[in-house]
N, C-alpha and C positions, 0 to 999 in steps of 0.2 A: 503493500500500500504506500509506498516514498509517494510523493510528491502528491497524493492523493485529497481534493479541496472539496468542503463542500460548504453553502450557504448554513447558516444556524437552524435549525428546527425548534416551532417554541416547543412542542413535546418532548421534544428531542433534549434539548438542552436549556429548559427554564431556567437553572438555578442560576445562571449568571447574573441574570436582573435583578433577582431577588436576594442571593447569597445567601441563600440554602435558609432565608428567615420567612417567618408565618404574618409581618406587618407588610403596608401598605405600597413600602417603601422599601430597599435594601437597609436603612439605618432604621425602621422603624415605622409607628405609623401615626409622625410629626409632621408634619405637613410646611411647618415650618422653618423645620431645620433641611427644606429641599434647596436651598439657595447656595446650600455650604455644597450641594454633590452636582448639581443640573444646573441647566441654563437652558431656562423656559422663559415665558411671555412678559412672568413680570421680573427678568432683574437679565435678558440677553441683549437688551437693546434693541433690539428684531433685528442678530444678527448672528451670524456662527462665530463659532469660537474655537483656538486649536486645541486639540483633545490635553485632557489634565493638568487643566487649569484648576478644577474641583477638585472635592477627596474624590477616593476611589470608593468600592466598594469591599466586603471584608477579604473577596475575593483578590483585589489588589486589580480588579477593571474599571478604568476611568469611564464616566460619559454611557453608564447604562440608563440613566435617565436625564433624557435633554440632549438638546445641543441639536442631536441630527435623529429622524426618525430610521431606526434600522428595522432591511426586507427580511423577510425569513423566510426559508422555504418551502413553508407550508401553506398553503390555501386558505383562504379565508372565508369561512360559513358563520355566521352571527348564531346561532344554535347548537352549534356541533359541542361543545362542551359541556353545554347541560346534562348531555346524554353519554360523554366521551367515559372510557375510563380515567379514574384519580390516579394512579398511576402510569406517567410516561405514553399518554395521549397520541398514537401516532399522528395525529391531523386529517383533517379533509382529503381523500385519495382524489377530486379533482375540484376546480372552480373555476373563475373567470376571473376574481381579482385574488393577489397574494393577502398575508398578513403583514402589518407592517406595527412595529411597537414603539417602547423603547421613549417619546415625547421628543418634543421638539423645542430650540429657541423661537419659537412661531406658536407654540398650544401652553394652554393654562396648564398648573400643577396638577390637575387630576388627571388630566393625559397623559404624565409622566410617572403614573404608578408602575408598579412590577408587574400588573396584571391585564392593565392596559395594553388594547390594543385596536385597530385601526385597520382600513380596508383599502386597498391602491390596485390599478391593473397594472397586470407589467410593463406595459407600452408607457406609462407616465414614466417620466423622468424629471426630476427636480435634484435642486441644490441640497434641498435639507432631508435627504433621504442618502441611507449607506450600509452598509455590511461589517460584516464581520467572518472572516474566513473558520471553520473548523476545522482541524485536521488530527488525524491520525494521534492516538497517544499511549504509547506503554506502560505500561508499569516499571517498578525498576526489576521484575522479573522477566521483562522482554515481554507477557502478553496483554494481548487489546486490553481493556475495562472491559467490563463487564455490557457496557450499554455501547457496542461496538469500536471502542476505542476513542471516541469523536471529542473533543476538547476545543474552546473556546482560543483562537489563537490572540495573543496582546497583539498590541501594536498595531503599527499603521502598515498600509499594504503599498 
């Protein structure tokens, strides 16, 4: 699997956003203290910003809430979750528009929850929309995880 990419799946891999926590937010569910992590509507300017400038998350990933809406590559159904399984959700097997999360320097602080999320076709393309690569991850025993190996990559691309 080298060189192996794939877009984030929220099923696939929630915990980034949230950092494996049960509040609203990765830091909790302060709504106030979103200014110290994101850059949203009211404190971006209506403008982007370069990544970690905020704290991170516990995870040590900057800009999971704000700044820029990130695609994922799952589908987006407005119901599918009601009925999904609670554990590791594979997503909508088709749609017409993606999922898109994560809030933006352009959406209020409730946009910008952990659980938020948001409907785009893939033909849109804008500024305040971006990714995030997964790839491949070992253990230090050399095999996959458990949930295919798939790991949030840092940094920028």
């Amino acid at each position: 699997m080298p060189g192996r990419r794939r877009s984030v799946r929220r099923g696939g891999a929630p915990h980034g956003y949230g950092a494996d926590t049960a509040g609203l937010f990765s830091f909790g569910d302060d709504a106030s203290q979103l200014g110290d992590y994101a850059w949203f509507w009211g404190n971006s300017g209506k403008t982007i910003h370069p990544v970690g400038l905020k704290n991170p998350n516990a995870y040590g990933l900057y800009d999971m809430h704000g700044n820029v809406l990130e695609w994922t590559a799952d589908w987006y159904d407005a119901g599918y979750y009601a009925s999904a399984p609670a554990a590791d959700p594979p997503g909508p097997a088709s749609g017409k528009e993606k999922s898109v999360r994560g809030g933006s320097a352009f959406v209020s602080a409730d946009l910008c929850r952990s659980s938020a999320r948001m409907k785009s076709e893939p033909s849109n393309r804008y500024s305040v929309r971006g990714f995030r690569c997964a790839v491949p991850f070992r253990s230090a025993g050399g095999g996959l995880l458990d949930d295919g190996g798939f790991r949030e990559e840092a940094g920028e691309i």
